[in-house]
C-alpha positions in Angstrom: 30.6 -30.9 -57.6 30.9 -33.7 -55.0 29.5 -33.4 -51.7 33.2 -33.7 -50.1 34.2 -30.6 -52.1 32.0 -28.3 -49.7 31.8 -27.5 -46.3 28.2 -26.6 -44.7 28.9 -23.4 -42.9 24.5 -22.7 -42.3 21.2 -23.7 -42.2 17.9 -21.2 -43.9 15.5 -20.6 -40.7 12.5 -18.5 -41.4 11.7 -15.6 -43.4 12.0 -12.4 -42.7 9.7 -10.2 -43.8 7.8 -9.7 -47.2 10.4 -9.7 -49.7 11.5 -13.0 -49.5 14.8 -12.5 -47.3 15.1 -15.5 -44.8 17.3 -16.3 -41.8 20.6 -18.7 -41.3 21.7 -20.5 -38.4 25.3 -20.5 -38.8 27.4 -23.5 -38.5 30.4 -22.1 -38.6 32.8 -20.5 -36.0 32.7 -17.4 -38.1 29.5 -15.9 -39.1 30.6 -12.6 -40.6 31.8 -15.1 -43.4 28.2 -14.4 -44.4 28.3 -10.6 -45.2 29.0 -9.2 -48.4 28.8 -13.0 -49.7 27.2 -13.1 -53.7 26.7 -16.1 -53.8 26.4 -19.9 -52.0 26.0 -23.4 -52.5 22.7 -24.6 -51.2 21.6 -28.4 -50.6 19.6 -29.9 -53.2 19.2 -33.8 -52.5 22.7 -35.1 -52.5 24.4 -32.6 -54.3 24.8 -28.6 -54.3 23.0 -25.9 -56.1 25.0 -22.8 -57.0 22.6 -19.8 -55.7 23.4 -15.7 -56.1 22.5 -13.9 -53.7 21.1 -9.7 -53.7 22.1 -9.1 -50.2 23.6 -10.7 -47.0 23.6 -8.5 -43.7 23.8 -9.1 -40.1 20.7 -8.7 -37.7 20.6 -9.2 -34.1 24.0 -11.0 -35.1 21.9 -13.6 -37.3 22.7 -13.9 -41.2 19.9 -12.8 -43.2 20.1 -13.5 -46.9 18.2 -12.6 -50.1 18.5 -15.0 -52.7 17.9 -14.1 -56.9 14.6 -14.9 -58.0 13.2 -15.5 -54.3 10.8 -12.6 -54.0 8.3 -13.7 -51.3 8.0 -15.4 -47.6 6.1 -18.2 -49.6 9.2 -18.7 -51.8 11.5 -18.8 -49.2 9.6 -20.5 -47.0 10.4 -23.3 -49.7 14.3 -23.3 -48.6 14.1 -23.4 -44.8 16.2 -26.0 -43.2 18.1 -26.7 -46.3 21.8 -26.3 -45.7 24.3 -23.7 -46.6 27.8 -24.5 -47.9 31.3 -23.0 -49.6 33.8 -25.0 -51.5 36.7 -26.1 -49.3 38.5 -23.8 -50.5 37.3 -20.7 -49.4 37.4 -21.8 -45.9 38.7 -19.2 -43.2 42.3 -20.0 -42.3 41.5 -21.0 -37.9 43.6 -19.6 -35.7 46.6 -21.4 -34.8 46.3 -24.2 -33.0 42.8 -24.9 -33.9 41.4 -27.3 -36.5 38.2 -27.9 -37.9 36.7 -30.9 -37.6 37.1 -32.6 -41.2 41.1 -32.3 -40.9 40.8 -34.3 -37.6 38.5 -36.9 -38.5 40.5 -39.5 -39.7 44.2 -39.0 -38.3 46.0 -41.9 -36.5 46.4 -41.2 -32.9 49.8 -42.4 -31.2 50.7 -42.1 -27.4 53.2 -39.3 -26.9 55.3 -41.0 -24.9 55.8 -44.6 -26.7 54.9 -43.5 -29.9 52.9 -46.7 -30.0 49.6 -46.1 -32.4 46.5 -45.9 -30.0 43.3 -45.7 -33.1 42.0 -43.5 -35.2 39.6 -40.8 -34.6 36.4 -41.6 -35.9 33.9 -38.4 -34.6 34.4 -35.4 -33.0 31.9 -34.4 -30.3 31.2 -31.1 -29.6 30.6 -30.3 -25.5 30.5 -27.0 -23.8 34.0 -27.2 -22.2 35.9 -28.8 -25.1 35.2 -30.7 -28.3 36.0 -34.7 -27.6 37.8 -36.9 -29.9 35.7 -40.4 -30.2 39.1 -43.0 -31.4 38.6 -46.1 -32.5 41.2 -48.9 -31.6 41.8 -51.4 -34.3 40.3 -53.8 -32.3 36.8 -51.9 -32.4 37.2 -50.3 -28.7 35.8 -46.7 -28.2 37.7 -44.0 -26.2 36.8 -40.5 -25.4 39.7 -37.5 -25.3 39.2 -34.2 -24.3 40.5 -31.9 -27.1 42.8 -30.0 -24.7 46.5 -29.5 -24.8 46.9 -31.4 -21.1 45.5 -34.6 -23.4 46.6 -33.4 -27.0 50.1 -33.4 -27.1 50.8 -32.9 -30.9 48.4 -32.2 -34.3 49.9 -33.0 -37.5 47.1 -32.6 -39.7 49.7 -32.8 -43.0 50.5 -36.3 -41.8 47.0 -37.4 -39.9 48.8 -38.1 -36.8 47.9 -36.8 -33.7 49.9 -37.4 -29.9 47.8 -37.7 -27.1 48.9 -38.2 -23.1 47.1 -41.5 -22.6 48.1 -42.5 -19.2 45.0 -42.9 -17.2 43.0 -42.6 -20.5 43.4 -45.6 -22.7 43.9 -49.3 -21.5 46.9 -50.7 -22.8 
């Protein structure tokens, strides 16, 4: 499968232990996504390697996993800081009004008010208070917008458009 197909939801730490378990940093909103889990998509280069897993628990509130055929630290040793992935369609449904960042990335952004397109967000930055959506003017400028619903006026991810208050924000 294609890179775009998956979304990285961890990263393998350390071992743990003797038996070849090892520890995930998750990169995902929702950790508990990784109990019970049999199996996962692990990096491999560019692409994604299938994996089963013999168990997945919760320690300290950190994933541990135990991959088939891993039996040692020395073996999984092998895996750490390789990523962790699920096809994007197992995703967890976010609550309402929130989005992850791959449905954002990419939508037009239009002032509220005169409907008039602004630029298209390019990153998302991720900052204690809020996330920030980086938008790109067509004529290369760079703005910053708080992802808060005093700035964020409308998401339609269906249609890629999102309405933002830009008075005092953008230059028109």
């Amino acid at each position: 499968m294609a890179t775009e197909e998956f979304i990285t939801v961890g990263q393998l730490g350390r071992p743990r232990g003797t038996d070849g378990e090892i520890y995930v940093t998750p990169l995902t909103d929702f950790p508990e996504r990784f109990e019970n889990m049999t199996e996962i998509y692990i990096s491999s280069g560019d692409s994604w390697s299938k994996m089963n897993l013999v168990s997945s628990k919760m320690i300290s509130g950190r994933p541990v996993l135990k991959f088939e055929n891993i039996n040692s630290p020395e073996d999984a040793a092998r895996l750490t800081n390789r990523y962790l992935a699920v096809p994007k369609d197992e995703i967890i449904t976010p609550p309402k009004d929130s989005f992850y960042i791959f449905h954002v990335v990419g939508c037009s952004v239009f002032d509220s008010d005169t409907k008039r397109r602004i630029g298209e967000i390019v990153e998302v930055e991720d900052y204690p208070a809020s996330d920030c959506y980086v938008i790109k003017t067509d004529e290369g400028k760079r703005y910053i917008v708080a992802a808060v619903k005093k700035f964020v006026k409308k998401v339609d991810i269906h249609s890629k458009r999102i309405e933002i208050d830009s008075s005092g924000l953008i230059e028109e």
